[in-house]
C-alpha angles and dihedrals in degrees: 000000000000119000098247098045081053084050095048091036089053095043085053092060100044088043091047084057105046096053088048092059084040099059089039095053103041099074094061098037087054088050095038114052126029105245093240083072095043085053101040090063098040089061090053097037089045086055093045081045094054093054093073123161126210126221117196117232095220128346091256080069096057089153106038133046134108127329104222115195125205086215099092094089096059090056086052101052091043094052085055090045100041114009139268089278087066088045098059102049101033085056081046103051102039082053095062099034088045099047093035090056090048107040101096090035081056099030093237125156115241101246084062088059088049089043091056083048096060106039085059104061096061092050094057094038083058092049083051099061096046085062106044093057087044085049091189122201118274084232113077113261153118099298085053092044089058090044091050091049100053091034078063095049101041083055114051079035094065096027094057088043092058093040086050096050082046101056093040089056086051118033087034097238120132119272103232082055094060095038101057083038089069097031094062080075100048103089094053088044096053083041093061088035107059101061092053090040082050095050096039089057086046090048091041091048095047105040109013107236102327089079087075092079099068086051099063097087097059094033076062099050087051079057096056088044089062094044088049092052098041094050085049092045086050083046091061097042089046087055089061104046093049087049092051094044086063096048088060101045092054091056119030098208093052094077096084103023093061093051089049101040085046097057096037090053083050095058099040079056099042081053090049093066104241124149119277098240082056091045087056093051087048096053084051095052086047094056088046102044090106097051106111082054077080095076102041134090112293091201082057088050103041099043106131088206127076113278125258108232085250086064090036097060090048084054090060097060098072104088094061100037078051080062100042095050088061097033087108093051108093093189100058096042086109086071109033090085096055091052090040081058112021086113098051118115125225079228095063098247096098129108154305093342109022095231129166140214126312086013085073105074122245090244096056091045090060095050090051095059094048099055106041081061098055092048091054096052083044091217143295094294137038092252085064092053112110108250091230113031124063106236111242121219128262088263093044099052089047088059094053104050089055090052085059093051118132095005109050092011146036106260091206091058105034090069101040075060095040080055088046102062095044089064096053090050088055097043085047096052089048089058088248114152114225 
């Protein structure tokens, strides 16, 4: 099945659902609220819902990602002040309004603008229900901050599953990937959250919705909070990529392999089972190892001859020249570790430091089995091939890396990757991007 007939399959049965809660919910939500209320709160909760911000999935997506809305607290409170009925449509109706009224601000296509619709509904039907078998009091109190809490939860819990599955569907990434990329800000959003969704039940319950009004300065603080936190988060991706555009202009073989070495390191760690935010560092050092390349001599680097052991020695520095260059840059000292040691050996010979086995990290040893192996296959096209080495197959380079195992190389992650790269080659011959 083609990408866009899973995207519209997909979009049926969110849209089937939605429109079931919907119908389900509209009789008692007519009978059950004037429709002054209902419209008063839509005007506050659309305004939250136009100041979106959008977090990119990955920096290679500088330009796309997931559209995150401060709204969500306003739904919340209104489904503890008014009943999961409210809820439902008022999330319903502030995504339409609001992405109609930006989609051509935004250039959006309009089923994005449906798709948002009903991926919401079923959010905030889930939050309902939360609450509803809490039934929390009326009055503000313990029992209504808990409900607040896992109506939160419940929430931004249902409504990432479906946009991943979305994305996925749509970008062609995995969904797991996706998923744990948006949870690993979860805690901090349900953190920021809780207290405006608290005072706008306590306005809503003193003064109907009126009381918004007096909660607009801090719900746009919470904003601010959001727009702070995203421009620091491109910063750091825009740090990297400058840093690893250096790093390709002082060595003209390094382009492509950077790039390769970068993404396969992402996925032997992704099948390692380590947490996507360290996945992600890991993709980074992997796009920096070479850095200290950066300071060394680029006749050395660029000899098309073997090198003498006086140039080979100078080779060897750059790990730890790579370090030392980012040794003053307190957000990437995660990372600086794995480049300092990406060339270390489980068998001690290895360099700058002679290090062994479990005394090299996880994360170095990954990089130096990617890109050992790159360097071994010599790239996709003959002006990526190393000048004096012949490049191996795939098959070849895979033998010799286990034949390294355990000495040269790390035998766990020799054959996650050995495993890695077999699924590639399936998903290749099967004419599967990615």
């Amino acid at each position: 099945m083609s990408k866009r007939k899973r995207f519209w399959l997909w979009f049926a049965c969110l849209a089937a659902a939605s429109t079931a809660l919907l119908l389900w919910a509209g009789a008692p939500l007519v009978q059950q609220h004037p429709l002054g209320v209902f419209a008063s709160v839509v005007a506050l909760a659309t305004l939250a819902e136009l100041l979106l911000i959008r977090y990119p999935l990955r920096p290679e997506y500088s330009d796309r990602g997931l559209w995150f809305s401060v709204s969500t607290p306003v739904v919340i409170a209104a489904i503890i002040t008014y009943g999961w009925q409210f809820g439902v449509w008022l999330d319903a109706v502030i995504s339409l309004v609001a992405g109609l009224f930006t989609m051509h601000l935004k250039n959006t296509h309009v089923r994005w603008v449906f798709t948002n619709a009903v991926q919401s509904v079923p959010s905030a039907g889930a939050a309902g229900l939360i609450v509803a078998l809490l039934q929390p009091e009326p009055l503000i109190g313990l029992q209504t901050v808990g409900a607040l809490i896992l109506g939160l939860l419940a929430y931004m819990l249902v409504n990432t599953f479906l946009v991943s599955v979305t994305m996925a569907i749509v970008e062609g990434v995995r969904v797991r990937w996706v998923f744990g990329q948006a949870m690993l800000s979860l805690p901090r959003d349900i953190a920021l959250m809780t207290p405006i969704s608290f005072l706008i039940t306590a306005a809503l319950a003193a003064y109907g919705a009126v009381g918004l009004i007096g909660v607009l300065a801090p719900y746009l603080a919470l904003r601010q909070a959001f727009v702070i936190a995203a421009r620091q988060q491109e910063l750091y991706h825009q740090t990297i990529r400058s840093l690893g555009f250096l790093v390709q202009r002082a060595h003209p073989y390094t382009g492509g392999h950077l790039q390769r070495v970068s993404q396969w390191a992402r996925r032997v760690a992704e099948q390692l089972g380590l947490p996507p935010e360290r996945c992600e560092l890991v993709y980074e050092a992997a796009l920096l190892h070479d850095l200290g390349k950066t300071v060394l001599d680029e006749q050395i680097l660029n000899k098309p001859a073997r090198l003498s052991p006086e140039e080979w020695q100078e080779i060897k520095k750059h790990p730890q020249l790579g370090a030392e260059i980012l040794c003053d840059t307190p957000f990437l000292s995660p990372i600086i570790p794995w480049i300092a040691m990406h060339h270390e050996r489980p068998d001690g010979t290895g360099y700058p430091f002679g290090l062994r086995g479990e005394q090299i990290p996880l994360e170095a040893r990954v990089i130096a089995v990617v890109d050992a192996f790159d360097a071994m296959i010599g790239g996709e096209s003959p002006n990526q091939h190393r000048p004096h080495r012949r490049a191996l197959t795939l098959e070849e380079a895979l033998a010799e890396l286990e034949r390294g195992a355990g000495t040269q190389f790390d035998g766990q992650v020799v054959q996650t990757f050995k495993q890695v790269v077999q699924e590639w080659q399936r998903r290749r011959a099967a004419g599967v991007k990615g």
